[in-house]
DODRENLO-536607 format. One record per residue (C-alpha): residue number from 0; y, x, z. Coordinates in steps of 0.5 Angstrom, whole numbers, padded with zeros to 4 digits. Each point is the difference from the previous one (the first is absolute). Example, Ala and Ser with C-alpha at 12.3 -4.5 7.8 and 13.67 -1.06 7.14 Angstrom:
<recs>
    n      v      u      w
    0  -0009   0025   0016
    1   0007   0002  -0002
</recs>
This chain:
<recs>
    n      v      u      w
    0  -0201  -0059  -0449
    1   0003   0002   0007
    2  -0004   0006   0002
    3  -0001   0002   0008
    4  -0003   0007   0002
    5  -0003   0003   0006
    6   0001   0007   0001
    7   0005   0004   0001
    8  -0004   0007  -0001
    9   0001   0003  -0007
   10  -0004  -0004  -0004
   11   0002  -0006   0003
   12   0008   0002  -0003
   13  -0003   0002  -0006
   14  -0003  -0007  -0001
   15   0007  -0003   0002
   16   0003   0005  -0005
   17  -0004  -0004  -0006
   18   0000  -0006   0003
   19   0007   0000  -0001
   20   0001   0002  -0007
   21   0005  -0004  -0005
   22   0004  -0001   0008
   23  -0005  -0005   0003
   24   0000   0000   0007
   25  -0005   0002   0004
   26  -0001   0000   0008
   27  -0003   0006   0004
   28  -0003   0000   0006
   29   0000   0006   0005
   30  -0003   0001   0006
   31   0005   0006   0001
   32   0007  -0003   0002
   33   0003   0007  -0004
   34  -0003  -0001  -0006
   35   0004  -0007   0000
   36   0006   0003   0002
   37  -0001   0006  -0005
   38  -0002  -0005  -0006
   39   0006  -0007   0001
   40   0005   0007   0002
   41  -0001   0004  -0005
   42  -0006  -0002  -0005
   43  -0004   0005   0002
   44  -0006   0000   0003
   45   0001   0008   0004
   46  -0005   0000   0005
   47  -0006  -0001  -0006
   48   0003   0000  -0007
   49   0006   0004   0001
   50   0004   0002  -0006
   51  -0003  -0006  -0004
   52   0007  -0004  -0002
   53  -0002  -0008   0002
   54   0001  -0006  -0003
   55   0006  -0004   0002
   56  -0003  -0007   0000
   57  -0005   0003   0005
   58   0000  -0003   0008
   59  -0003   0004   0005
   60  -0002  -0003   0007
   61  -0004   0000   0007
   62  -0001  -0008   0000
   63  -0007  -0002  -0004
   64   0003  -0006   0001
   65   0004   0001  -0006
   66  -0005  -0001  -0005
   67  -0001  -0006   0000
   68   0001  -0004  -0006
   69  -0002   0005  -0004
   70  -0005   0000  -0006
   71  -0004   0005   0001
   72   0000   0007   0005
   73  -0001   0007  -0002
   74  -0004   0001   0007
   75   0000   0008   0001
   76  -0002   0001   0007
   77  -0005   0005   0002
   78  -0007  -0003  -0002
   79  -0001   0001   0008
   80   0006  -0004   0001
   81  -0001  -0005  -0006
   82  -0002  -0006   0006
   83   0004   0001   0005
   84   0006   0000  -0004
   85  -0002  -0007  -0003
   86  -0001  -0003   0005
   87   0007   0000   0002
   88   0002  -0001  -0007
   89   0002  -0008  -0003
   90  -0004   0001  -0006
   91  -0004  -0007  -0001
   92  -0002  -0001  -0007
   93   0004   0006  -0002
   94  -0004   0004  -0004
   95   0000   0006   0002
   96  -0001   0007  -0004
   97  -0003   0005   0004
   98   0001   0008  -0002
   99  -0002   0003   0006
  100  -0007   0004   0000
  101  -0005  -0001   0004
  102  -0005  -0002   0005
  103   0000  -0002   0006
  104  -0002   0003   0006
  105  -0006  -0005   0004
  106   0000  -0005  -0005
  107  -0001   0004  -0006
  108   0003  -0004  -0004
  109   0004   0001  -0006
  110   0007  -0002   0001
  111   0000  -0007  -0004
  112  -0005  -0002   0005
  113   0005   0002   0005
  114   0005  -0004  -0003
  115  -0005  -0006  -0002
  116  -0002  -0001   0008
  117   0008   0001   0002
  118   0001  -0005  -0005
  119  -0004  -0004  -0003
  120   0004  -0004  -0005
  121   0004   0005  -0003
  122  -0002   0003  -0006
  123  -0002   0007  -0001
  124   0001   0006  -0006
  125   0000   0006   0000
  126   0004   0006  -0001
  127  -0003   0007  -0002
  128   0001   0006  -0005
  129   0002   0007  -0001
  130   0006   0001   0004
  131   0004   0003   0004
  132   0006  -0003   0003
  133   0006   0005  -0002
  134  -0001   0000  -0007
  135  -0001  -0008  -0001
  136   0007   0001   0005
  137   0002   0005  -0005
  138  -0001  -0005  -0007
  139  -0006   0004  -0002
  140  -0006  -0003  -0004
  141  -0004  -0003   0003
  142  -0007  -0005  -0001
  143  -0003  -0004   0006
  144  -0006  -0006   0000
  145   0002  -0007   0003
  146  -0006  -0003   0001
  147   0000  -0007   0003
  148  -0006  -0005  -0001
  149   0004  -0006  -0001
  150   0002   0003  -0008
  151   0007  -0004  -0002
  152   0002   0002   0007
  153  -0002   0007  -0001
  154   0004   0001  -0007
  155   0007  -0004   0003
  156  -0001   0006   0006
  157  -0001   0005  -0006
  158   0005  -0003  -0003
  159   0006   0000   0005
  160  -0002   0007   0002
  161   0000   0004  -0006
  162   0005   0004  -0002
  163   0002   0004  -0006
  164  -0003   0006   0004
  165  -0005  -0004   0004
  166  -0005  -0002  -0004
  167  -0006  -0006   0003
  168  -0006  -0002  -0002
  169  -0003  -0006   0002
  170  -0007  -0001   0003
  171  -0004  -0005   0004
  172  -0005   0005   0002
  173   0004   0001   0008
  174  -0007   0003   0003
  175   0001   0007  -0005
  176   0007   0000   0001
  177   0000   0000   0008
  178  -0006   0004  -0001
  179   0002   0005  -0005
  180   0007   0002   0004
  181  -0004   0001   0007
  182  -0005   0004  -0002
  183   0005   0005  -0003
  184   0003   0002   0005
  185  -0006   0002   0004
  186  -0002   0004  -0006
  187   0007   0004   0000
  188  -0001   0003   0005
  189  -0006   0002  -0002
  190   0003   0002  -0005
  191   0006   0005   0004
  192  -0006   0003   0004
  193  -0002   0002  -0006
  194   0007   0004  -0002
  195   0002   0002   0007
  196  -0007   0003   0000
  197   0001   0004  -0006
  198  -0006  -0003  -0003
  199   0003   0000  -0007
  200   0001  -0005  -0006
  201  -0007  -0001  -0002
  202  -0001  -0002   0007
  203   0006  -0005   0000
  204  -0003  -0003  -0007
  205  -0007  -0001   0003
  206   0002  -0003   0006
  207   0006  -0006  -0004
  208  -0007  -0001  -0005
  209  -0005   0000   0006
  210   0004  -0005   0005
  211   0002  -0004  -0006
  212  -0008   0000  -0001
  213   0000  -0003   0008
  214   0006  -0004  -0001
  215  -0004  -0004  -0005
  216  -0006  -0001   0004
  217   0004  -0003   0006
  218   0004  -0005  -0006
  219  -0005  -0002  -0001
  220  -0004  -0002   0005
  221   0007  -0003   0003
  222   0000  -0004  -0007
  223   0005   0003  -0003
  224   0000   0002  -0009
  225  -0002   0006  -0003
  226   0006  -0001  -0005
  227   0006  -0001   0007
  228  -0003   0006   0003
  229  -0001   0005  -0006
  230   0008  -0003  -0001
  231   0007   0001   0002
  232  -0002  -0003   0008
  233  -0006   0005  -0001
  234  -0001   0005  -0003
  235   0008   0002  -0002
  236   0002   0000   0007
  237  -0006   0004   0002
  238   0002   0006  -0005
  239   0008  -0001   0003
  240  -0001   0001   0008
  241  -0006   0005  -0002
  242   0004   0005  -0003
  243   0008   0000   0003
  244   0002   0002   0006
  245   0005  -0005  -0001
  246  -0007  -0006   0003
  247   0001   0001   0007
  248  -0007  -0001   0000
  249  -0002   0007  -0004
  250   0005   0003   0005
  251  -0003  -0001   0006
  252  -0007   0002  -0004
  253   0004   0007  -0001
  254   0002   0001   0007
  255  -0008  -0001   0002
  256  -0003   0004  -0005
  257   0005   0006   0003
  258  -0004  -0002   0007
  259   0006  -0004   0003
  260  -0002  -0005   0005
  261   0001  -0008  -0002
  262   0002  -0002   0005
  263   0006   0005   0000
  264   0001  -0001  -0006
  265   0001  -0008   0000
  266   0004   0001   0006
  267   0005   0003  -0004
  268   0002  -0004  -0005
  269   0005  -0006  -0001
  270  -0005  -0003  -0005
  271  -0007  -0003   0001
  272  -0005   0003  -0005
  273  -0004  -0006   0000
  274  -0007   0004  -0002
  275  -0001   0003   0007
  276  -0001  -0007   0002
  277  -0003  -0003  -0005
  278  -0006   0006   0000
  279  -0003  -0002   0006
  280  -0001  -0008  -0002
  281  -0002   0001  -0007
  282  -0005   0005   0002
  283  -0003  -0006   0005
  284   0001  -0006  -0005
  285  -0003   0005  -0007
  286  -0006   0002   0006
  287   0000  -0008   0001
  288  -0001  -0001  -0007
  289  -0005   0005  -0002
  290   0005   0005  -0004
  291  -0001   0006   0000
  292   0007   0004   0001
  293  -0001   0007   0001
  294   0007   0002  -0001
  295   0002  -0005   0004
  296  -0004   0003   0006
  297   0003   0005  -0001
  298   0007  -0001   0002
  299  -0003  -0004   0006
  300  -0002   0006   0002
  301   0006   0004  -0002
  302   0005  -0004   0005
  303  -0006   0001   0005
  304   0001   0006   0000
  305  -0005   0003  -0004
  306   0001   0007  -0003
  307   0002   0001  -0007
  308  -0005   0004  -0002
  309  -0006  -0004   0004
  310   0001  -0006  -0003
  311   0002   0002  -0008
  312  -0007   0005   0001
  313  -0003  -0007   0002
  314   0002  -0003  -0006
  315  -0002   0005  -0004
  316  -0006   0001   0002
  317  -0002  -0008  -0001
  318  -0007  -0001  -0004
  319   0002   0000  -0008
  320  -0001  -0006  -0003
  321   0002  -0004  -0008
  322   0008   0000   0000
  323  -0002  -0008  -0001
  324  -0003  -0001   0007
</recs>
């Protein structure tokens, strides 16, 4: 199975680096012409993954075009990216595996919603777990969900992508998945506010559990399972992103709690923490859907502007209720 990969950021080069295990070729898009140049010349990615030595059989290049006739494409664009890239992309009745994470702005859609306007014959699955680029690079253990509607599919993709360090488990709940990974990013920034405030552990294990909480009431109003969101896709990545420095996402949190502004804080990095823009348009699409998410209110209004210590008072002096509620 000829893999394709679309993305040139750290990610995308650590799914290229498991897709090209046992010397499989594989063939990289960047939008960058210095990571092409830097991953053909040198098998490094040293813009975004630097350090990390690449498979030989992996290709680099700027032209989408030269992923036609593959027999599936990672696509690891930003999730605000996801469908102008391919739209531009050969892709057909290739299916594609998303592993961005995310919703789009305006639309509201998840990102294989997206992928299914742009491309309506191509069949759809889904990338997602506790991960961090540098290690999966490095060979490090690590365990993702596949999920595909189509099963037989869904086990080939899971099949040709597991390693002896990357572990795939197979699953047709897609919605879970998706739903899983975007909101998790939402909630750890929550989750570095709550560091960067200095508002301490006990704190930071409530927020994981009560975002967790909103996590699945929006699943499953989306029509996502209990059991996708309570795994790899859900709940593990949750704890991951919510409890490193290494998430972009908890990072960002961590300059808010310390009373950075967002927008300086976004204008400063190289990479996108993909739950400032998630935030806005999930709390839209949870308001649409009648989901009470506090939390997620909260980072909103974090990303605002709000002060740190108005907005966790807020959240505190919210009416108690059953845990169950």
């Amino acid at each position: 199975m000829k893999i394709g990969v679309i993305g040139g950021g750290a990610w995308g080069t650590a799914l290229a680096q498991v897709a090209a295990h046992e010397g499989r070729e594989v063939i990289l898009w960047a939008r960058e012409p210095a990571v092409v140049d830097s991953i053909n010349a040198t098998h490094e990615n040293a813009l975004f993954l630097a350090g990390v030595a690449l498979s030989p059989t992996i290709r680099a290049t700027d032209d989408l075009a030269a992923l036609a006739g593959m027999d599936a494409i990672l696509v690891v664009a930003p999730a605000q990216h996801v469908g102008s890239v391919l739209a531009a992309a050969p892709v057909g009745r290739i299916p594609l595996v998303l592993c961005a994470k995310g919703i789009e702005a305006g639309s509201k859609r998840l990102v294989g919603e997206v992928a299914r306007a742009v491309h309506p014959d191509a069949p759809i699955a889904v990338l997602s777990g506790p991960t961090f680029a540098h290690e999966v690079a490095a060979g490090l253990p690590t365990a993702v969900t596949l999920a595909c509607e189509d099963a037989e599919l869904g086990e080939r993709l899971a099949a040709r992508l597991a390693a002896r360090h990357f572990r795939t488990y197979a699953s047709t709940d897609v919605a879970g998945a998706e739903i899983g990974g975007a909101v998790k990013n939402v909630l750890a920034i929550g989750c570095g506010v709550v560091e960067g405030a200095g508002l301490g552990q006990n704190a930071r294990a409530a927020l994981i559990a009560r975002g967790f909480a909103e996590m699945t009431r929006f699943g499953l109003a989306r029509g996502a399972r209990a059991e996708t969101l309570a795994g790899l896709s859900g709940l593990g990545d949750l704890v991951l992103t919510c409890s490193s420095p290494s998430s972009r996402n908890f990072s960002l949190g961590v300059g808010l709690g310390r009373g950075d502004s967002a927008a300086a804080l976004l204008s400063d990095r190289r990479t996108v923490a993909e739950g400032a823009f998630t935030a806005p348009v999930l709390r839209e699409a949870a308001r649409d859907a009648g989901v009470d998410m506090p939390i997620t209110e909260a980072v909103c209004r974090l990303l605002e502007g709000a002060p740190v210590s108005d907005v966790i008072g807020d959240l505190l002096a919210r009416p108690l209720k059953g845990e169950a509620g």
